[in-house]
C-alpha positions as CSV (number, residue, x, y, z in Angstrom):
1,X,0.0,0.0,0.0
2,X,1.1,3.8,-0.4
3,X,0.6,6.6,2.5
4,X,-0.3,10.0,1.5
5,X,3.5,11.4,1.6
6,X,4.6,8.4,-1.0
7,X,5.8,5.8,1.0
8,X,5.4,2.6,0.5
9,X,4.9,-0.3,2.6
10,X,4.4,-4.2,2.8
11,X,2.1,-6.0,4.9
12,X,3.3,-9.3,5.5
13,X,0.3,-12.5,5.5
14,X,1.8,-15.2,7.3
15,X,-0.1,-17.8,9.1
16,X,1.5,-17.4,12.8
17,X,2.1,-13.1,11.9
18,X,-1.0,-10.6,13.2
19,X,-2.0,-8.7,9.9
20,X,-1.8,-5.1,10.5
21,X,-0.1,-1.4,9.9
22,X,2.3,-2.3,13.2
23,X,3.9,-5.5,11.2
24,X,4.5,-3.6,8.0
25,X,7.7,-2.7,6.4
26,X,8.6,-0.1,4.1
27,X,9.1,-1.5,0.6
28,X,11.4,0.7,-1.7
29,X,11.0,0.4,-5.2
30,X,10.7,2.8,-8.5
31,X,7.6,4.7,-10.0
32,X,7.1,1.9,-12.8
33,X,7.5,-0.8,-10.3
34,X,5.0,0.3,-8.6
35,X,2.9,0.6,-11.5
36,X,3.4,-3.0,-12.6
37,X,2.4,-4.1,-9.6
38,X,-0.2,-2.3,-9.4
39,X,-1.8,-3.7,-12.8
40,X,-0.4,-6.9,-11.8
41,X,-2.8,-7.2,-9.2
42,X,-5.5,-6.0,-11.2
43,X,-4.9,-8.8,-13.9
44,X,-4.2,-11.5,-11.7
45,X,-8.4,-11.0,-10.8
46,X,-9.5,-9.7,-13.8
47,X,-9.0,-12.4,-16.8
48,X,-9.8,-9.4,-19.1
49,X,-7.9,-11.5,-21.8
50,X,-8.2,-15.6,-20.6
51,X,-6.2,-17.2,-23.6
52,X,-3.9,-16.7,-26.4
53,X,-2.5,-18.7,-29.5
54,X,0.0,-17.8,-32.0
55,X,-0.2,-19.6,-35.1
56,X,2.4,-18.9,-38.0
57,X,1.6,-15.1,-38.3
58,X,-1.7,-14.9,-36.8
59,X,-2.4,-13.7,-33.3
60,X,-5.7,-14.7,-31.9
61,X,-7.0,-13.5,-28.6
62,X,-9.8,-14.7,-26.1
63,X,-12.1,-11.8,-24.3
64,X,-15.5,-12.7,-23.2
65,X,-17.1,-14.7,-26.1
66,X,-15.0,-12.9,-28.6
67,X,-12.3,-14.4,-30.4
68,X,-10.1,-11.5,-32.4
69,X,-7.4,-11.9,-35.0
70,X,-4.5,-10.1,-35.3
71,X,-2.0,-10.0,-38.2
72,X,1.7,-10.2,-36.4
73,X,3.3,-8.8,-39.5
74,X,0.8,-5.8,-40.8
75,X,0.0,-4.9,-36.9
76,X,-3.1,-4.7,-37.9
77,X,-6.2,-6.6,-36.7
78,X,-8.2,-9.0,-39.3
79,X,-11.2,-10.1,-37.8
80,X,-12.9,-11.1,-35.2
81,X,-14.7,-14.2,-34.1
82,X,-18.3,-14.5,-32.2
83,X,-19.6,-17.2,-30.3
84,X,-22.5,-18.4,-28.7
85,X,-20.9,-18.3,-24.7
86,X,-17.8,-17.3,-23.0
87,X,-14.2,-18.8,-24.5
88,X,-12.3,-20.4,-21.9
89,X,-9.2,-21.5,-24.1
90,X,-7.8,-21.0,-27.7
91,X,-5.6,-23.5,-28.5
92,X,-3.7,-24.9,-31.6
93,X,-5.5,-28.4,-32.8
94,X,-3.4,-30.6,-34.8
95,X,-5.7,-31.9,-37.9
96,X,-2.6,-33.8,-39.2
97,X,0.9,-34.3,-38.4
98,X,2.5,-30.2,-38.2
99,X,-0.8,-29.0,-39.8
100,X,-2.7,-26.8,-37.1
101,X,-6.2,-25.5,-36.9
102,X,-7.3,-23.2,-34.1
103,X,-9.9,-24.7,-31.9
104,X,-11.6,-22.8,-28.9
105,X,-12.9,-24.1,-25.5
106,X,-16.1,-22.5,-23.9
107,X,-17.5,-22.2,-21.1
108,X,-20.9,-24.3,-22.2
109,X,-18.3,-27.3,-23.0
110,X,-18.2,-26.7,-26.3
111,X,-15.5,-26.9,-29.2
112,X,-15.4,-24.5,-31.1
113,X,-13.0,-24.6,-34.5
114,X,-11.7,-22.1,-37.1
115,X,-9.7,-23.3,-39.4
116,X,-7.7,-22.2,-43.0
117,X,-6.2,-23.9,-45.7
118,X,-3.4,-21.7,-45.7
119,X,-2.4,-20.9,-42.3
120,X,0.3,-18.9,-43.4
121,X,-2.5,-16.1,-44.7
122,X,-4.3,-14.6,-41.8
123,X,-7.1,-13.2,-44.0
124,X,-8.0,-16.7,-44.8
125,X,-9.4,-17.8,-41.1
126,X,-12.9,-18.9,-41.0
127,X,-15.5,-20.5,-38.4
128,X,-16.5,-23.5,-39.2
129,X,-19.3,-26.1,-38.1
130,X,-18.5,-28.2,-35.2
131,X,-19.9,-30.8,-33.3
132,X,-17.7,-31.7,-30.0
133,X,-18.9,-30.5,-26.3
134,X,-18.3,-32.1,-22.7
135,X,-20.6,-32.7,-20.7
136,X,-20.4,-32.2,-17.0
137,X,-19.0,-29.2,-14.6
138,X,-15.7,-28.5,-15.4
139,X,-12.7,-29.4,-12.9
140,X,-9.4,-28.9,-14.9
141,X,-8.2,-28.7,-18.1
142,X,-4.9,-28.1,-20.3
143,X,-3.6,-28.2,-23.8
144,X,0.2,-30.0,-25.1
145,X,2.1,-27.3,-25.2
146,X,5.4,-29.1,-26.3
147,X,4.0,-30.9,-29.7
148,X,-0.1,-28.9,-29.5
149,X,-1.4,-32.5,-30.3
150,X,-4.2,-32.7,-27.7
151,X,-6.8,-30.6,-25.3
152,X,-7.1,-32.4,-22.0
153,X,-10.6,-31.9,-20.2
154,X,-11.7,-33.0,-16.9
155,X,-15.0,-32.7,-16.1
156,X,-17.6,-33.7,-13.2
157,X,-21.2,-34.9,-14.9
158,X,-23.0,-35.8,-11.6
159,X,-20.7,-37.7,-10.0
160,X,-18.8,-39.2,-12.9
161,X,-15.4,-37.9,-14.0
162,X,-14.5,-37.7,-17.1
163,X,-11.4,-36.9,-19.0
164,X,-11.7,-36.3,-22.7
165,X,-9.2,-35.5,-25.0
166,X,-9.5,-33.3,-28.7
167,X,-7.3,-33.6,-31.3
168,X,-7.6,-33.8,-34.9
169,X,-11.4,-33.4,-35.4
170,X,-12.0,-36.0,-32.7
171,X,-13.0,-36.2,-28.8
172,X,-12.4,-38.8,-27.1
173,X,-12.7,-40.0,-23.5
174,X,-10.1,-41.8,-21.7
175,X,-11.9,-42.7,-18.7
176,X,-11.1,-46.7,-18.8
177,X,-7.6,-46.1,-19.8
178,X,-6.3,-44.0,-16.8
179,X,-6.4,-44.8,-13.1
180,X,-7.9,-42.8,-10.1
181,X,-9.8,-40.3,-11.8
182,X,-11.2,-37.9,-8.9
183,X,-13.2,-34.7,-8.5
184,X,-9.6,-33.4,-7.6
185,X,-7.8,-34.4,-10.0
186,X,-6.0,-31.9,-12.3
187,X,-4.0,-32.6,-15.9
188,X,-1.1,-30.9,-16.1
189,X,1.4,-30.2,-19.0
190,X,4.9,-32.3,-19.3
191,X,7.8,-31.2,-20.7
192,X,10.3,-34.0,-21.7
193,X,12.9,-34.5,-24.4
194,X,10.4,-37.9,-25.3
195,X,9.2,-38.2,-28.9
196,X,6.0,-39.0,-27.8
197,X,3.2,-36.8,-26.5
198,X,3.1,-37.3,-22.5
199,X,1.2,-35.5,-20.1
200,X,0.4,-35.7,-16.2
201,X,-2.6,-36.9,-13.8
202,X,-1.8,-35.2,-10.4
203,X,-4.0,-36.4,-7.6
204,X,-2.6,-34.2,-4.3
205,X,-4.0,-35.3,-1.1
206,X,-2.5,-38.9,-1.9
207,X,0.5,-37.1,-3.6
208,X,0.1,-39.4,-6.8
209,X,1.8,-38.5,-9.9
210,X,0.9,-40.1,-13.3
211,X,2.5,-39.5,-16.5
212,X,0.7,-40.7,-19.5
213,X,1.6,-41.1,-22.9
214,X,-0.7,-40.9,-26.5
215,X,0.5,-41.7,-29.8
216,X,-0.7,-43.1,-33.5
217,X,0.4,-46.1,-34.7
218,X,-0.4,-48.9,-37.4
219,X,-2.2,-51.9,-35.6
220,X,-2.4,-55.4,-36.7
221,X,-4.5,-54.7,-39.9
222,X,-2.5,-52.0,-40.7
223,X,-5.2,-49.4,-39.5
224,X,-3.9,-46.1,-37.7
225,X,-5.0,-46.4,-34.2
226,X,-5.0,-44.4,-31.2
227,X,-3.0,-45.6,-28.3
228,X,-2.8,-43.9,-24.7
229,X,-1.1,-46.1,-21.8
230,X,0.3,-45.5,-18.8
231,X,4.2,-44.7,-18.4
232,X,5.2,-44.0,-15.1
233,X,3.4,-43.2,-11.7
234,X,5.0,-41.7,-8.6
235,X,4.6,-41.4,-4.9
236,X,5.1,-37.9,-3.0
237,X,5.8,-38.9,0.4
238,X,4.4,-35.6,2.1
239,X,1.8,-34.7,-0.3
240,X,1.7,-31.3,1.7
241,X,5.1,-30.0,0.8
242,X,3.3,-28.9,-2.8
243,X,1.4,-25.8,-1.7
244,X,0.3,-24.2,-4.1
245,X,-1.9,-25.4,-7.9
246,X,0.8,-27.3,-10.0
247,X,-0.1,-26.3,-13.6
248,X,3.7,-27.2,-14.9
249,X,6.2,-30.5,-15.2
250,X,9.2,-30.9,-16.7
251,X,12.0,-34.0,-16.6
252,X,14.7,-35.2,-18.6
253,X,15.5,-38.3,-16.9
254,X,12.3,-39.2,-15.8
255,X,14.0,-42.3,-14.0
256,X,15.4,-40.0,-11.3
257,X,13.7,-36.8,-10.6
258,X,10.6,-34.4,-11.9
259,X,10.0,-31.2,-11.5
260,X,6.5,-29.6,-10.1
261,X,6.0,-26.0,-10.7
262,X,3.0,-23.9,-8.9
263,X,2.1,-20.0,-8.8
264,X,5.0,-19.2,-6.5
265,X,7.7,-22.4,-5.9
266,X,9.3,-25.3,-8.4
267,X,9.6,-28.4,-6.3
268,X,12.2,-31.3,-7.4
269,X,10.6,-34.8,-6.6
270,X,13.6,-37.2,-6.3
271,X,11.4,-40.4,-7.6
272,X,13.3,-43.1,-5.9
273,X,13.0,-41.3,-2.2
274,X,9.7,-39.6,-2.6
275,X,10.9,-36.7,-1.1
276,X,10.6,-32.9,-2.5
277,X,12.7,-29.8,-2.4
278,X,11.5,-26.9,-2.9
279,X,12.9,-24.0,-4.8
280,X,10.8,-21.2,-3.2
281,X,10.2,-17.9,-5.8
């Protein structure tokens, strides 16, 4: 906070510290600072602008049920995009191997798509018919952000949860091939140097991590088939020492250790002990 003759202070919220002026500290910092901050705070509880994709050249950005398009190279906007509710995510949606379409989340469970044969034109966007929805209250969801081959979706429909996943002009629902699904449970992106798509299933009061793995390939007739199996599950010992909402994961030796990041902290879970360190900030 700022007093009348400019200074500034901090006001500490710790769990065993009284809350008040008396326990403050002065908190030096410059005008623009203090501005960031300021709008900092004002966009961590307004989500004036939700989501954001970047495809080739085009820009497109989420606000209400509005999807706009801006042209990276003209620094111009295009168009923009109306739909029937409010978009949760944009997010790249792989039609075919390295050929992207943009589809959009909202907040009815809807899919929403707009696609272009030339993505490399942002002129050439268009909304197209779509079919796809969830069903169910929403719990968590994410998209691949290493290879943007799937949307991950949990939901709650009255008691059962469901995960679904969307990619290439298909939903699916993996609810028989993953373990413990729970009203808690949240996906969460994994970064790894693996060829394959993975991503995680974190359960936190038991301190379960899952990583799962999708991927195409030919099956005895020679048909392309979609595969999703189970690749490595882990134990947190104290489940607690996570504080925060993990919405990150990252490994390269997945045999060893994997990082956990939340809003504030990474954490390194050493696999073969359970235990975590923190890296706090």
């Amino acid at each position: 906070m700022e007093k009348k003759d400019g200074t500034r202070l901090v006001v500490d919220t710790k769990w065993d510290t009284r809350v008040s002026l008396e326990t403050s500290h002065e908190f030096n910092c410059s005008d623009d600072q203090w501005k960031t901050l300021f709008y900092r705070t004002i966009a961590h509880n307004f989500k004036f602008y939700p989501s954001f994709c970047l495809i080739n050249t085009s820009f497109f950005l989420a606000h209400g049920n509005i999807i706009s398009l801006f042209d990276i190279i003209k620094k111009t906007w295009i168009k923009h995009f109306i739909v029937e509710e409010k978009v949760l995510k944009v997010f790249r949606n792989e039609k075919n191997d390295h050929i992207y379409n943009l589809g959009a989340y909202l907040d009815n469970g809807r899919i929403k798509l707009i696609d272009s044969e030339d993505t490399t034109n942002p002129d050439s966007w268009e909304m197209t018919l779509s079919k796809y929805g969830t069903k169910g209250e929403l719990i968590s969801f994410s998209s691949d952000m290493e290879h943007y081959r799937m949307l991950y979706i949990i939901t709650n429909d009255e008691g059962t949860i469901n995960l679904y996943g969307f990619t290439r002009e298909t939903l699916y629902i993996f609810n028989t091939l993953v373990h413990d699904l729970r009203a808690e449970t949240i996906v969460v992106p994994f970064f790894s140097p693996a060829e394959r798509t993975e991503f995680i299933l974190y359960n936190k009061e038991p301190g379960d991590v899952r990583i799962y793995t999708h991927y195409w390939e030919n099956n005895a007739e020679g048909a392309l088939t979609f595969y999703l199996t189970l690749k490595k599950h882990y134990q947190i010992d104290v489940p607690s020492d996570i504080k925060g909402t993990v919405h990150a994961s990252m490994s390269t030796d997945t045999e060893n250790f994997l990082f956990l990041v939340d809003e504030t902290n990474f954490y390194k879970l050493n696999v073969k002990t359970k235990e975590v360190k923190t890296y706090p900030d």
